[in-house]
C-alpha positions as CSV (number, residue, x, y, z in Angstrom):
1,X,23.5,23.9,13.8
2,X,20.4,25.1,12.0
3,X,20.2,23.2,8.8
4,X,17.5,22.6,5.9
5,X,16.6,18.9,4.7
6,X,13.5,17.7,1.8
7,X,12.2,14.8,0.4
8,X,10.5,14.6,-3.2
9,X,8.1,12.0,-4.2
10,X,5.7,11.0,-6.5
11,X,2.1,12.6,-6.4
12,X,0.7,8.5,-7.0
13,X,3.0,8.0,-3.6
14,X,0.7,9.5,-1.3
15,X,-2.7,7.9,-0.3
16,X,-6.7,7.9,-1.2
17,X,-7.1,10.0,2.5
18,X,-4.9,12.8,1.9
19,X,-5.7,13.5,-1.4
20,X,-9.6,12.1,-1.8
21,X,-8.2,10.8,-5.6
22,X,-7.3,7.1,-6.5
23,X,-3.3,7.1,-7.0
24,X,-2.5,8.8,-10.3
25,X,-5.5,10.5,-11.0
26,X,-4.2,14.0,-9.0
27,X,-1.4,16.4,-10.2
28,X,1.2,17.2,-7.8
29,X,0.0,21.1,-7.0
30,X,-3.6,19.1,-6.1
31,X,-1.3,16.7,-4.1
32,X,0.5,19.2,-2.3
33,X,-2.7,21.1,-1.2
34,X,-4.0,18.1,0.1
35,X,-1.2,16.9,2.1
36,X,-0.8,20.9,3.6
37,X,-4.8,20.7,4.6
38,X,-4.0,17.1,5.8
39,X,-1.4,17.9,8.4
40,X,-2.8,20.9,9.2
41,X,-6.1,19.3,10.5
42,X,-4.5,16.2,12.2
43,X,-1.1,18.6,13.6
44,X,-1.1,21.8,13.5
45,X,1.8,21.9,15.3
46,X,4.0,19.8,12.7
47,X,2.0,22.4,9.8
48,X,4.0,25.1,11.3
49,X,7.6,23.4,10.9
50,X,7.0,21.8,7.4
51,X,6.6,22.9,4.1
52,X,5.0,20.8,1.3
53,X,5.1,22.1,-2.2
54,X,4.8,21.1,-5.9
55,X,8.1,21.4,-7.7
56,X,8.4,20.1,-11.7
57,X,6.1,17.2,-11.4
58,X,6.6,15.8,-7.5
59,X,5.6,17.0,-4.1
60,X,8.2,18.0,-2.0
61,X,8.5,18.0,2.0
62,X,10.8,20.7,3.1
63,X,12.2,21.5,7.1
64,X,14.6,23.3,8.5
65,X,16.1,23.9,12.2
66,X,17.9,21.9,14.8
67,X,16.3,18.7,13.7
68,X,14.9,18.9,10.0
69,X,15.2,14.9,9.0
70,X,13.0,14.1,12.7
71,X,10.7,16.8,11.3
72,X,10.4,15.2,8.2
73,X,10.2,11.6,9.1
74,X,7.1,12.6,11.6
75,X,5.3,14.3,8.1
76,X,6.4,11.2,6.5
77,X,4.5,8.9,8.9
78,X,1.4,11.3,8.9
79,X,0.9,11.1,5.6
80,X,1.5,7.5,5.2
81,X,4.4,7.7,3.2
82,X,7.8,5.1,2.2
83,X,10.8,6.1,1.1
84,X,11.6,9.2,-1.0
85,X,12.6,9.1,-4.5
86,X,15.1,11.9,-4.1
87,X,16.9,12.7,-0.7
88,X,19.6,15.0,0.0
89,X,21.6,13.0,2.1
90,X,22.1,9.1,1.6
91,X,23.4,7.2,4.6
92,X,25.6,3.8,3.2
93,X,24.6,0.8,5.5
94,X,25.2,-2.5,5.8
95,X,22.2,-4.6,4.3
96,X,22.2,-7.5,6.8
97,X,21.6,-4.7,9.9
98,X,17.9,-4.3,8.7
99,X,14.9,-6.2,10.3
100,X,12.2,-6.4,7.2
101,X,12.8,-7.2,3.3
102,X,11.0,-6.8,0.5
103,X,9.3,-10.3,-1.2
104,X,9.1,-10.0,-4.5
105,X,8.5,-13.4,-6.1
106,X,5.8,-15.7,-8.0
107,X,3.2,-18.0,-5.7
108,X,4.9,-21.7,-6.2
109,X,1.4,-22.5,-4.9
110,X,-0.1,-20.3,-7.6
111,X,2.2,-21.6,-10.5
112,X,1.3,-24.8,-9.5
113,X,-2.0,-24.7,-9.7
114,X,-2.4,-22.6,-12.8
115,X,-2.8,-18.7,-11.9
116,X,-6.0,-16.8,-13.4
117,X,-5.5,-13.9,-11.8
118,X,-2.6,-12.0,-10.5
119,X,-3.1,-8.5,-8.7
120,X,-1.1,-6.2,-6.6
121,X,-3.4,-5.2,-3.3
122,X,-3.7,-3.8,-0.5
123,X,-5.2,-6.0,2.1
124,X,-7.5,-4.0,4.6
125,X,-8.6,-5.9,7.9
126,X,-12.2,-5.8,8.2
127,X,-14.4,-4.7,9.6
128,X,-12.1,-2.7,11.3
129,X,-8.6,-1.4,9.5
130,X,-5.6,-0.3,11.8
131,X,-3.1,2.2,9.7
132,X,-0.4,-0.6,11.2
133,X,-2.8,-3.6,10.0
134,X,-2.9,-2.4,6.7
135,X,-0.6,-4.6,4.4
136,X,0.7,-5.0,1.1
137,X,1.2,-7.8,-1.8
138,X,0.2,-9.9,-4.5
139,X,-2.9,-11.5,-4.6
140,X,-3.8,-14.7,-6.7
141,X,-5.9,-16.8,-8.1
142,X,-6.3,-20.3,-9.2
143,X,-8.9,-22.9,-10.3
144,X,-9.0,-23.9,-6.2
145,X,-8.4,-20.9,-3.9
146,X,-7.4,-17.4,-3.5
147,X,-4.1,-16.5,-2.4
148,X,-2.5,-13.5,-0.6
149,X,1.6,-13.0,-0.7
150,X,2.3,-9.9,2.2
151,X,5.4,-8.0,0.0
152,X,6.9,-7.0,3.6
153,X,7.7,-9.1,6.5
154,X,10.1,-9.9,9.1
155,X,13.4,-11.6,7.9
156,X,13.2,-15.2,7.7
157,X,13.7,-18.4,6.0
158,X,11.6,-19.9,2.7
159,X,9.6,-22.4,5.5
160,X,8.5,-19.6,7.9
161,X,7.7,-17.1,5.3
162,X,4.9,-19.4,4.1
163,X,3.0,-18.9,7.8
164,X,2.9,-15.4,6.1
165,X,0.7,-16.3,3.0
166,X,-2.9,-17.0,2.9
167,X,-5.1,-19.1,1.0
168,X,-8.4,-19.0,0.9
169,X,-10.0,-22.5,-0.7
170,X,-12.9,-21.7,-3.4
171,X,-14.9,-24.1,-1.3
172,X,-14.7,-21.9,2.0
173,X,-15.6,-18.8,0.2
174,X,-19.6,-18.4,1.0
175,X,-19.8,-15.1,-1.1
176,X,-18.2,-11.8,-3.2
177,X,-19.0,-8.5,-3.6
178,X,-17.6,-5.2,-4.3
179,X,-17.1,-3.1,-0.8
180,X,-14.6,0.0,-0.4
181,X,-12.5,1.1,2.5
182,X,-12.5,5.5,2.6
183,X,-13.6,5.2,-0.7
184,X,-11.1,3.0,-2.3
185,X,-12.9,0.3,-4.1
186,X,-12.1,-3.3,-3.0
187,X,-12.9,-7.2,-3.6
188,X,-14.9,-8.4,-0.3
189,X,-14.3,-12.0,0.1
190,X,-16.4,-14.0,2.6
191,X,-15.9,-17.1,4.2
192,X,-17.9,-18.3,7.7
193,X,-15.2,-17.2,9.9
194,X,-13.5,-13.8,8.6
195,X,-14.3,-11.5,5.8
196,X,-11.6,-10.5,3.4
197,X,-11.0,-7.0,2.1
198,X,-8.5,-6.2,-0.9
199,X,-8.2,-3.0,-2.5
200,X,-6.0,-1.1,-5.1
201,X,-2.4,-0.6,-3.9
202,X,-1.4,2.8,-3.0
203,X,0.9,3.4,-6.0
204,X,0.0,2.4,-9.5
205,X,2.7,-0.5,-10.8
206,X,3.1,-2.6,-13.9
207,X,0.0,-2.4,-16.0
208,X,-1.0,-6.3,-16.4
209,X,-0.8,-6.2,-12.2
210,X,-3.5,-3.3,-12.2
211,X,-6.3,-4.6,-9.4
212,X,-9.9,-4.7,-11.4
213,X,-12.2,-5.5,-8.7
214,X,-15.1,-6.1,-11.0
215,X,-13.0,-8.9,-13.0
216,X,-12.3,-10.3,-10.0
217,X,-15.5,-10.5,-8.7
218,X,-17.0,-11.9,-12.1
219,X,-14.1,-14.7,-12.7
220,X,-14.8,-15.7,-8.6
221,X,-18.5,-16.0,-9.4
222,X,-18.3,-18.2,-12.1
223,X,-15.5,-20.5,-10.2
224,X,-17.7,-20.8,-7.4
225,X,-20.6,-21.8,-9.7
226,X,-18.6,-24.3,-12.1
């Protein structure tokens, strides 16, 4: 039976390439005229079936039809998008059937060592970034290295999660400088056998967490020299 199904979210939700703004710097009518052109040039197809509109301050994602939640998880993935704030329907599940949690928790490593700096990032392979490579998490920094916590991973105990982290020594880092990735500024971080790329997260969170790239650049300078 034909039905209708939408999704609201917040304009900061969606990403630097569909709305060419950093998060929270575009109003939800520029949002949702992004996100139209967006899936119009990438699927025309799925532009025909979905509607995305501004409605009191969020962007809503609206189908109907045989199959309106498919519709609206495929716009969902397009656009690079989590969870809504707002659905219509909520399905009650048992919390021990899902595969991936959410780490939310302080670097022991970090504590330890006295933390300078502590940012939430996204981490951006380089020199190449896959949409499925593309991670998020905390990033530290102490008096010896720089350290990256992944906030999603597979399920698992406190001694595998920490193959997850990484940590980059001081010593190992052979230079820093400012790069982007489509525009979104990021901390380049290289050492002789990978570079490092970390830019701003892709929704705006608790204000002493905000990623300055130029601080971190400056305070990594002047470790590395000291």
């Amino acid at each position: 039976m034909p039905s209708t199904a939408e999704e609201r979210f917040r304009p900061d939700a969606f990403d630097f390439r569909v709305t060419g703004a950093a998060p929270g710097e575009a109003t939800a009518r520029r949002v949702a005229a992004a996100a139209r052109d967006y899936i119009a040039r990438l699927r025309p197809g799925l532009a025909q079936v979905v509607q995305v509109e501004a409605e009191g301050g969020a962007v809503v994602l609206r189908a109907s039809g045989e199959w309106p939640g498919d519709v609206l998880a495929e716009a969902r993935d397009l656009l690079g998008l989590r969870e809504p704030d707002e659905a219509e329907d909520e399905l009650e599940v048992d919390a021990a059937e899902f595969a991936v949690e959410a780490v939310s928790y302080v670097s022991e490593e970090a504590e330890a060592e006295g933390e300078l700096l502590h940012s939430k990032v996204r981490c951006f392979p380089h020199p190449v970034a896959e949409w499925f490579e593309i991670s998020s998490g905390d990033l530290f920094l102490t008096d010896r290295a720089v350290i990256y916590e992944p906030e999603w991973q597979l399920m698992q105990d406190d001694s595998a999660r920490n193959d997850n982290r990484r940590v980059t020594p001081l010593e190992e880092i052979e230079q820093v400088y400012r790069g982007e990735w489509l525009g979104v500024p990021c901390l380049m971080i290289q050492t002789p056998g990978i570079t490092y790329r970390y830019g701003w997260p892709s929704e705006r969170g608790e204000l002493e967490l905000i990623f300055n790239v130029d601080e971190w650049i400056e305070r990594l300078r002047s470790l590395r020299e000291e």
